[in-house]
C-alpha positions as CSV (number, residue, x, y, z in Angstrom):
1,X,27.2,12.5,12.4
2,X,29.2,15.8,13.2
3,X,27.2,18.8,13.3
4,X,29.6,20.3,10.6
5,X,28.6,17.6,7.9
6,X,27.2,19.6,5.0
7,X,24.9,16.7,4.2
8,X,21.2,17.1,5.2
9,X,20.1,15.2,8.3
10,X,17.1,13.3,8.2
11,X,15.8,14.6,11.2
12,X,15.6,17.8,9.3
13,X,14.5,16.6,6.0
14,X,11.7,18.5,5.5
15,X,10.1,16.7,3.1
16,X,11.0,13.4,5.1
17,X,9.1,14.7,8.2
18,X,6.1,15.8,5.8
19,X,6.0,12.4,3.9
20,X,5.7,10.8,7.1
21,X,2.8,12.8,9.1
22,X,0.8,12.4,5.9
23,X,1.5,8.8,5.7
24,X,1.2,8.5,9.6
25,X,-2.7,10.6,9.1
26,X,-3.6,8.8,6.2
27,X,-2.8,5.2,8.7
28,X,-2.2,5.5,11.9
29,X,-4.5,6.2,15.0
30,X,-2.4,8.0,17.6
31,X,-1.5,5.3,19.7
32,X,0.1,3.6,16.8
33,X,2.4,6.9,16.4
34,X,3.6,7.0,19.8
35,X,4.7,3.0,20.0
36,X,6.2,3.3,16.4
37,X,8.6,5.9,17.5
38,X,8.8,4.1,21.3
39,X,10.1,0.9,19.2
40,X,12.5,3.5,17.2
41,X,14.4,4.2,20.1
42,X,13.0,7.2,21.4
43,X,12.2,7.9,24.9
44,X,9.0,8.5,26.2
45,X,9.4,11.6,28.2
46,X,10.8,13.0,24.8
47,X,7.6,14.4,23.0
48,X,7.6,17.7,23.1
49,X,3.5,18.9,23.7
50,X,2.7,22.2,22.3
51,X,-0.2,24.1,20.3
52,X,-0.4,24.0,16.5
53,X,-3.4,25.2,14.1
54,X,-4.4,24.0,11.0
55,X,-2.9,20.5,11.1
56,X,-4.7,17.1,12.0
57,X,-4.5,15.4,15.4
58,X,-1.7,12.6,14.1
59,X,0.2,15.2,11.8
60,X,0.8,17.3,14.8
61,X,2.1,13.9,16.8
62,X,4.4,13.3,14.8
63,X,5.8,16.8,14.8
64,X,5.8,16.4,18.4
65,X,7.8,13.6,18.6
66,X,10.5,15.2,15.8
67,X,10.6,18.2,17.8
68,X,11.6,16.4,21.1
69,X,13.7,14.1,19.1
70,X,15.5,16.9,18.0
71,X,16.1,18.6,21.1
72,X,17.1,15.5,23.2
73,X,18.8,13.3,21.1
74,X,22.3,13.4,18.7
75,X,21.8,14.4,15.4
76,X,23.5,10.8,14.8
77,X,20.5,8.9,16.9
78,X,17.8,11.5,15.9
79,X,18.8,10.4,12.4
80,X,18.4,6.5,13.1
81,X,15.3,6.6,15.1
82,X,13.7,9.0,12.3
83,X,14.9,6.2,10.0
84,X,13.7,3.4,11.9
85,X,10.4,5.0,12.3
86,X,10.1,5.5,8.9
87,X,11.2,1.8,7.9
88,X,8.7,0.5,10.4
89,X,5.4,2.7,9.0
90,X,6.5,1.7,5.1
91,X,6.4,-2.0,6.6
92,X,3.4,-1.6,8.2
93,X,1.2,0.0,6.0
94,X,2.4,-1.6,2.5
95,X,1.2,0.9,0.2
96,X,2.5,3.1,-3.1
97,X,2.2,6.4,-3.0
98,X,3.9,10.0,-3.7
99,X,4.7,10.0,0.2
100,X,6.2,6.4,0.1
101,X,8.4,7.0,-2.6
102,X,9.5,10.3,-1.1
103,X,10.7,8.7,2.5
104,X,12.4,6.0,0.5
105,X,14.0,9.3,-1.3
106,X,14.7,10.7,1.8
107,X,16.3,7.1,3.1
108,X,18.1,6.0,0.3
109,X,20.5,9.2,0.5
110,X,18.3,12.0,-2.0
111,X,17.6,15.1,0.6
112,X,15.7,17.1,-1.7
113,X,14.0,20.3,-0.1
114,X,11.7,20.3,-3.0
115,X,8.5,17.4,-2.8
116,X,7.0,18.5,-6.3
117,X,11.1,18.4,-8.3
118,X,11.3,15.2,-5.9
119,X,8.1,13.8,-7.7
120,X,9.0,11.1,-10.0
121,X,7.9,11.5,-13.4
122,X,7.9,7.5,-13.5
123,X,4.6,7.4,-11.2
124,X,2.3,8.8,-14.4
125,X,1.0,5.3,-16.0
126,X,2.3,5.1,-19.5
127,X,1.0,1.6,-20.0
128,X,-2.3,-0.7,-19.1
129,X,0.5,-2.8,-16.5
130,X,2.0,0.1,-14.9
131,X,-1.8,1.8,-14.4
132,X,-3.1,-1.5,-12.9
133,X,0.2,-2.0,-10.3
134,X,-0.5,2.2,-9.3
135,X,-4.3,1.1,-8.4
136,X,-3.8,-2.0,-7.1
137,X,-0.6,-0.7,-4.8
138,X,-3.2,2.4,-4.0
139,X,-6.4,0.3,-2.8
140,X,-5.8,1.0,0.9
141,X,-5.3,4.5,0.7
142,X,-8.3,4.8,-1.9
143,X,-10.1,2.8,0.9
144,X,-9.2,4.8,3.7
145,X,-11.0,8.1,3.3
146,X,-14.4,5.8,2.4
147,X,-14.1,3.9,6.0
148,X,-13.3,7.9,7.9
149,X,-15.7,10.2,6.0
150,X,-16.1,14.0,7.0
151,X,-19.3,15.6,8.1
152,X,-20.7,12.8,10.1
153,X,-21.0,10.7,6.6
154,X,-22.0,7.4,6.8
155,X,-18.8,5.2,6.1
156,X,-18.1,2.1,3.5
157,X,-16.6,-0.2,5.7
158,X,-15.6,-2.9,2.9
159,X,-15.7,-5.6,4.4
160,X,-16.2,-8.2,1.8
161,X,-14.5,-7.9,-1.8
162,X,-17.3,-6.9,-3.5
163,X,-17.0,-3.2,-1.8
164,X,-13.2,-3.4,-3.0
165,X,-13.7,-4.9,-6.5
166,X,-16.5,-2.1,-6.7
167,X,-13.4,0.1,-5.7
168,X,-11.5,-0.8,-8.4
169,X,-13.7,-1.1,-11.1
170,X,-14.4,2.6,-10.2
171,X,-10.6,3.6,-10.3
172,X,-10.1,2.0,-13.8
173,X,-12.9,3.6,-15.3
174,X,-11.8,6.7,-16.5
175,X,-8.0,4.8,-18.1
176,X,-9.6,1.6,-19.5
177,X,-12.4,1.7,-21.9
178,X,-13.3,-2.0,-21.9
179,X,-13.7,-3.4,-18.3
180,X,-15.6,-6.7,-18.5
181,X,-16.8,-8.2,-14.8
182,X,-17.4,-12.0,-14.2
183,X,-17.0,-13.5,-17.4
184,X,-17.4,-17.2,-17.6
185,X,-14.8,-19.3,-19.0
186,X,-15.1,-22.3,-21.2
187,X,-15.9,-25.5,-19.2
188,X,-12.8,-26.8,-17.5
189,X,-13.0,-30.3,-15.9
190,X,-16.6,-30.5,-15.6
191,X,-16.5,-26.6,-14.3
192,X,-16.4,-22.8,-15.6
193,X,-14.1,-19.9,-13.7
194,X,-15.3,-16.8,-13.6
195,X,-12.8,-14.1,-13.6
196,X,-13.6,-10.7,-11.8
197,X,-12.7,-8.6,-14.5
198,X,-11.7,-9.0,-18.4
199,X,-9.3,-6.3,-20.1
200,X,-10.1,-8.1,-23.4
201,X,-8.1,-5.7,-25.8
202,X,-4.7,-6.4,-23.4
203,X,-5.3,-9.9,-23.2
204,X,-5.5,-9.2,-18.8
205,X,-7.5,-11.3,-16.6
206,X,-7.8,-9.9,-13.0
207,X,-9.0,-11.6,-9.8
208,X,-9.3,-9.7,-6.4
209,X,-9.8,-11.7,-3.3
210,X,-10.9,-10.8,0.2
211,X,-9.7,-12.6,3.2
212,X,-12.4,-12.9,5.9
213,X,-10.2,-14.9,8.5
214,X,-7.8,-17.5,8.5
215,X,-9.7,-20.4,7.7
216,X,-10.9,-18.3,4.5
217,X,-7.4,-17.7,3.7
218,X,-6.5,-21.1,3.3
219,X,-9.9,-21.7,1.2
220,X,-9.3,-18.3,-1.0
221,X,-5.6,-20.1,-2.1
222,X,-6.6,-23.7,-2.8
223,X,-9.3,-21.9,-5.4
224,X,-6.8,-19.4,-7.3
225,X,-5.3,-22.5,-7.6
226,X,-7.6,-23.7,-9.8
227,X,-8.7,-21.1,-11.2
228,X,-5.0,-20.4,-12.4
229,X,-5.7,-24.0,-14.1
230,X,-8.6,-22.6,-16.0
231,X,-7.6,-19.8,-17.1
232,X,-4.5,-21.0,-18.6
233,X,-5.7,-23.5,-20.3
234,X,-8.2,-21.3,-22.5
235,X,-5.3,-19.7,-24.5
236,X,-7.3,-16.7,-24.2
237,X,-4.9,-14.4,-22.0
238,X,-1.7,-13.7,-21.5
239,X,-1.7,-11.9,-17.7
240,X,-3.3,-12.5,-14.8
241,X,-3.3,-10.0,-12.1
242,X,-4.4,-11.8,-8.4
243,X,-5.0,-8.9,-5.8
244,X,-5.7,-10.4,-2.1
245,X,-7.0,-7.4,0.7
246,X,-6.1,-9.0,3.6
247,X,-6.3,-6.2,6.4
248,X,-6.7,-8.4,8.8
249,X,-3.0,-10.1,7.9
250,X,-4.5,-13.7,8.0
251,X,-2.2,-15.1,5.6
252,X,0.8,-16.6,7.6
253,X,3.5,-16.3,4.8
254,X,2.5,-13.7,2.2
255,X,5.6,-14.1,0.3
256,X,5.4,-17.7,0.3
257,X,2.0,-17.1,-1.1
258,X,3.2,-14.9,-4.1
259,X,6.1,-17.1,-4.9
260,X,3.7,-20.3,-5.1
261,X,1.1,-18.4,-7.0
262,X,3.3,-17.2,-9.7
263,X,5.0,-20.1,-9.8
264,X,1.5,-22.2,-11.2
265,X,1.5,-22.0,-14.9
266,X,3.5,-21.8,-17.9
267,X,0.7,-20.4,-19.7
268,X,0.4,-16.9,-18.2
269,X,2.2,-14.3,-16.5
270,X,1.2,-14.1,-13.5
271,X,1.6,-10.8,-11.2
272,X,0.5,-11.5,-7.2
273,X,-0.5,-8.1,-5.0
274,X,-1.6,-8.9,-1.3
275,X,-2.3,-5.6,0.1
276,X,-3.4,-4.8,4.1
C-alpha cells in the first residue's frame, strides 16, 4: 500500500487500535500482548517504550507495539500484522461485544473515525432471542471484572456453573419478567430433567454447563444428550438454548460439538453457545 492511497490504513485506524487495547485490557495479561503481536510478524526489538498517564498497563502495550510498528515497518506490513493481531485476539477470546464488532469494522474495509456513528444500532435487543445471544456471547467479559476486582476486593473466581448460571440469571433480570430455575420435567424413561432455567411465556428452555476438565467434558455431552431427549418429548417448548463455559478449552472439537448438538431433535430448535 502506497503512502498516497487515500484509503485509511489500519495501522492508523483509530478506532481499530482503541477497540483492540480495550479488548487486549479486558483479556490479556501482558505477556499474552507481546507473543500475539510476536506471532503477527512483528519484531521484537520493535516496541517502542515510553511514558503514558491515565491508561492501563496492557492498553499502553499495545500502543507501544503500534507505535514501533509504525515507525519500523511498511505501511503495507504494519497493516497485515495489525490485522493478524487483531484476527488472532477475536480467535482467542471468542466474545461479542461493541469492540469486537468495531475491529471486524475496521477489518472488513469500514474505517470510520467515529466509534459511537460506528455503533450498530442492531446490538440493542429487540427480541427475547437476540437479548439471550447478547448475554450469553457477553458471559466472559461480564465474568472478567468479578475474577479482577478494584480496591483489593475479594474476587468470584467462578469456578463451577453455579457462579455463572447465578451470572446469568442476574443479567436477565431486568429484560425478562418470568425466569424460572430448575424446573422438573415430566418423567421420561423412568427419569425427570431438570432444566436450569424456564422462559415460560417464550416457550425457551436454557441449560448452561461448566466444564471442569476433560473427562467432565465428555460426561457434560453424553447428558445434554439426554436431556435434549426429554425435553423434546414434553411438547412443552419450542427453543432450547445450551451455553457450555469451557475456559479451560477442554472440549477437543467445539464445532463438532455444536453441529452434533443441534443436530439431536426434530422437536426443538436448538441454539449451542460454548464460550472460553
Amino acid at each position: 500500500m502506497s503512502s498516497g492511497d487515500s484509503t485509511e490504513t489500519l495501522i492508523d485506524n483509530r478506532v481499530l487500535v482503541h477497540s483492540l487495547g480495550v479488548l487486549s485490557k479486558d483479556y490479556c495479561v501482558i505477556g499474552k500482548i507481546d507473543d500475539l503481536f510476536l506471532y503477527a510478524g512483528a519484531e521484537r526489538n520493535w516496541r517502542c517504550e515510553f511514558r503514558q498517564e491515565g491508561s492501563s498497563q496492557r492498553v499502553h502495550r499495545v500502543t507501544e507495539w503500534v507505535a514501533g510498528i509504525r515507525k519500523n515497518a511498511s505501511l503495507e506490513a504494519a497493516d497485515r500484522i495489525m490485522r493478524s493481531y487483531a484476527e488472532l485476539l477475536l480467535r482467542d477470546i471468542n466474545v461479542d461485544t461493541v469492540e469486537t464488532y468495531l475491529v471486524q469494522q475496521a477489518l472488513d474495509g469500514h474505517h470510520s473515525t467515529d466509534s459511537a456513528s460506528a455503533f450498530p444500532t442492531s446490538v440493542i435487543p429487540t427480541d427475547v432471542h437476540q437479548l439471550l445471544e447478547r448475554v450469553i456471547k457477553g458471559l466472559p467479559r461480564a465474568i472478567y471484572p468479578f475474577r479482577n476486582r478494584r480496591k483489593n476486593k475479594v474476587a468470584i473466581e467462578f469456578s463451577d456453573e453455579y457462579d455463572v448460571q447465578d451470572l446469568f440469571y442476574t443479567l436477565l433480570l431486568p429484560w425478562v419478567d418470568d425466569i424460572r430455575a430448575e424446573e422438573h420435567t415430566p418423567s421420561f424413561a423412568g427419569s425427570s430433567a431438570r432444566p436450569d432455567f424456564e422462559l415460560r411465556a417464550h416457550s425457551i428452555i436454557c441449560e448452561l454447563k461448566y466444564i471442569r476438565d476433560r473427562s467432565h467434558a465428555k460426561k457434560v455431552c453424553d447428558e445434554l444428550l439426554v436431556d435434549i431427549s426429554r425435553y423434546g418429548e414434553t411438547g412443552d417448548w419450542q427453543t432450547l438454548y445450551i451455553i457450555i463455559y469451557d475456559p479451560g478449552k477442554h472440549l477437543r472439537n467445539p464445532a463438532g460439538v455444536k453441529a452434533d448438538l443441534e443436530s439431536k431433535s426434530d422437536k426443538l430448535e436448538i441454539k449451542t453457545y460454548i464460550l472460553h
